[in-house]
C-alpha angles and dihedrals in degrees: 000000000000126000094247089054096041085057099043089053091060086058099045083051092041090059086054094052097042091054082054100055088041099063085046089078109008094104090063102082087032101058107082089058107043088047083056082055113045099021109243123182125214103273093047088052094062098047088048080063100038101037090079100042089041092052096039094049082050099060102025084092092060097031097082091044092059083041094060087041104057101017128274090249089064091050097040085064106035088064100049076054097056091040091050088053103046089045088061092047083037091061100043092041107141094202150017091261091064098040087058079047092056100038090055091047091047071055094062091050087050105053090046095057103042108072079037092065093050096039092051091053092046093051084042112050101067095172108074098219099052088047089062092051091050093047085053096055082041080055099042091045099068094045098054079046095063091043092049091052095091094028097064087037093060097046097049094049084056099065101008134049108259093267084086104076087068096035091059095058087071108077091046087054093050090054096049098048083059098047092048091052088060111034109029121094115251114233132168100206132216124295092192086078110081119218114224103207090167101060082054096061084039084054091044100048086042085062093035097059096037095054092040085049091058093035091059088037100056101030110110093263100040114213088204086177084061095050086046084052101043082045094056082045099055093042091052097047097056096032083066094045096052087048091057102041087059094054101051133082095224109028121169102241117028087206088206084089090083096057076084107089091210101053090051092046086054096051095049098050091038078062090047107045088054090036083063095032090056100036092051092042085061118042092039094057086047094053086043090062116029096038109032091029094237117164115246094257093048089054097042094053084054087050098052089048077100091076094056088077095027112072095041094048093051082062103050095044088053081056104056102037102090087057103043101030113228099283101088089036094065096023097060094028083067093049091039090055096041085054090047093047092045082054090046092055098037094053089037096115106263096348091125105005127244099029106061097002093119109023139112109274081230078081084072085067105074086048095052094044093053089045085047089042089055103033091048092060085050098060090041097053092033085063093042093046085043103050081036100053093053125068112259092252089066094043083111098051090039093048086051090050088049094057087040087060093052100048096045089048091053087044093050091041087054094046108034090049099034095053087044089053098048093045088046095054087044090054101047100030107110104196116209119252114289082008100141118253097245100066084077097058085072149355082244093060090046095054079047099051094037092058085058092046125076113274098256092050092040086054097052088054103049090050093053094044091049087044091057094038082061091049094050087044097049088044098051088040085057093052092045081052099050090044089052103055098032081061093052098050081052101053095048082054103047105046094033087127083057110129130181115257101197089229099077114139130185113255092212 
């Protein structure tokens, strides 16, 4: 293949991967206002966020041995296929029902595509050196994604209704199917390799009755008998996975690879670092929005302030790596980042009072940059710790644990501080006499129910409601913060024997 065409091809594949990470976080900025419009409730608000994360962690596992079976062109575009088409029913979705529907079926476009990218790029680059630079833009790619997220959604609520932060994925992917046709490499695959459909739904039950457990524990009336129930669920689902996987010649995870501390070093702070990134992402945008008034796209270009320290940050950590070894590197990126979120609350306007009561929102920014700066280091040496701490024969099972990491961390961020915001709100909100009882399910209701009230009693609402979602944001800051640092102290403590090898390279 020539070189024009073997560059043309990593954008084509880079389209695909950075429709991927948008969707990731578009919603942020675009929650408050599809919930105004179809009504969701909290709970459905959180699983219009989760459903595509959840599915997409579920079948990432099986998605790259399909992809080695029937070639990863096929996949590639079969999955630019599936997102095109669940962007269209996304965007005409009548209720919240069908919008979780759709979310979970962008998911299956996306899971599809994703090893495919990556695998494409790797059969591809024949020169080594030029394969290194093409996995870094792959890298670099779905981190500017996940920054642009709030961004795009901002800008198009602007101008455009909600449904267009799906509708506008279809061009690209249009594009992109075209480009693929022409400039991907064909491929049968190879049939020899089994795909194990069923380990992918185990995997999925297992997520979808952890994160619906901690959703009924944590939600302002507890129904303790469902967690139980979502718990047994979850249990049930991985204990038959792992039970698979042992009994199969070619399982998806070969779960001896955790027996090295620094790959599971790596796994672990991979999940934290986008449990915080995600967590933080969220429920910042929301605060940015329902309690200073900010527009979507206001709120978004704070939000993305995250990416301002972390891309350069990605890089330099790459770097140093082979020098340093990957202890200090996710060690102090936790700490780093728990410092960067702490700044970040403490500047937020009235979150906490005196400090930022007054102050520009822009005082949310430093913050931002240092959290995206640590946290940042953390994903990159978590990749590197994770790919370096598996033979080479298993680099393809431990890149997709790797991605598994990151997508259940972003599932369990969005869950677990989302559920503890909104029980929060639910627990401190006095509502004012003959106020409705829904205003105090959600800061949303309450804007809803305040624009039907007198303005004196609207005005007392909305005061009290704005007064418990900071008490639900400052609380679930405080626990990223505390994660943070209490990972960071780990880290430093398990792999204290971690020593640099001098042939450490960078996974994407």
């Amino acid at each position: 293949m020539s070189k024009v065409r073997r560059w043309l091809l990593l954008v084509t594949v880079s389209a695909g991967l950075l429709l991927i990470s948008v969707d990731m976080t578009v919603l942020y900025t675009a929650l408050p206002t599809l919930t105004a419009d179809l009504g969701a409730d909290s709970s459905q608000k959180l699983w219009i966020i989760n459903a595509y994360p959840l599915v997409m962690a579920g079948l990432l596992l099986g998605a790259g041995t399909l992809g080695d079976r029937i070639g990863h062109k096929r996949m590639f575009m079969a999955g630019l296929v599936v997102f095109g088409a669940a962007s269209v029913a996304a965007a005409a979705a009548p209720s919240p029902a069908a919008l979780i529907g759709a979310r979970a079926f962008l998911a299956v476009g996306a899971a599809a595509m994703m090893p495919a990218t990556l695998a494409l790029i790797r059969v591809t680059f024949d020169d080594a050196r030029e394969r290194g630079i093409a996995i870094g833009v792959w890298g670099t790619m779905a981190v500017v994604g996940t920054a642009l997220g709030p961004i795009v959604g901002g800008l198009l609520l602007e101008h455009f209704w909600w449904g267009s932060v799906f509708l506008v994925n279809v061009p690209v992917v249009v594009l992109a199917l075209a480009a693929a046709a022409v400039f991907a490499p064909g491929g049968r695959g190879s049939r020899d390799r089994p795909w194990d459909a069923l380990a992918s739904l185990q995997v999925m039950v297992g997520l979808v009755g952890l994160v619906y457990a901690i959703k009924e524990t944590v939600k302002p009336d507890p129904a303790l008998w469902h967690g139980a129930v979502g718990l047994l669920v979850s249990a049930a689902g991985f204990w038959a996975f792992a039970r698979r996987q042992r009994g199969r010649p070619y399982p998806l995870i070969d779960f001896s690879l955790f027996r090295s501390r620094r790959l599971l070093a790596g796994v672990l702070a991979a999940g934290l670092a986008m449990f915080a990134t995600a967590g933080i992402q969220l429920v910042l945008a929301q605060r940015l929005q329902l309690v200073l008034e900010l527009t979507p796209l206001h709120a978004g270009l704070l939000v993305a302030a995250f990416a301002l320290g972390a891309l350069p940050a990605g890089v330099l950590a790459g770097s140093l790596v082979h020098r340093t070894g990957v202890r200090p590197l996710i060690g102090g990126g936790l700490l780093v980042g728990a410092f960067g979120v702490l700044a970040a609350l403490l500047m937020t306007p009235g979150a906490l009072g005196p400090v930022g009561a007054d102050g520009s929102p822009a005082w949310v920014v430093p913050g931002m940059v240092v959290a995206g700066a640590g946290l940042d280091v953390v994903m990159t040496a978590a990749s590197i710790a994770i790919l370096g701490g598996a033979p080479a024969h298993r680099a393809g099972m431990a890149s997709s644990v790797e991605e598994v990491s990151y997508e259940l961390g972003n599932v369990t961020g969005v869950a677990i501080l989302g559920s503890i915001l909104t029980a929060v709100y639910g627990a401190t909100v006095a509502l004012p006499p003959d106020t409705p009882a829904s205003a105090g399910d959600s800061l949303d209701e309450a804007r809803a129910v305040a624009a039907a009230l007198p303005e004196a009693q609207a005005r007392s609402l909305l005061d009290s409601a704005a007064s418990a979602f900071d008490n639900g944001y400052a609380l679930t800051m405080t626990l990223v913060i505390t994660l943070l640092t209490a990972g960071g102290l780990a880290v430093y403590r398990y792999l204290r024997h971690e020593q640099p090898t001098g042939a450490e390279t960078v996974a994407h």
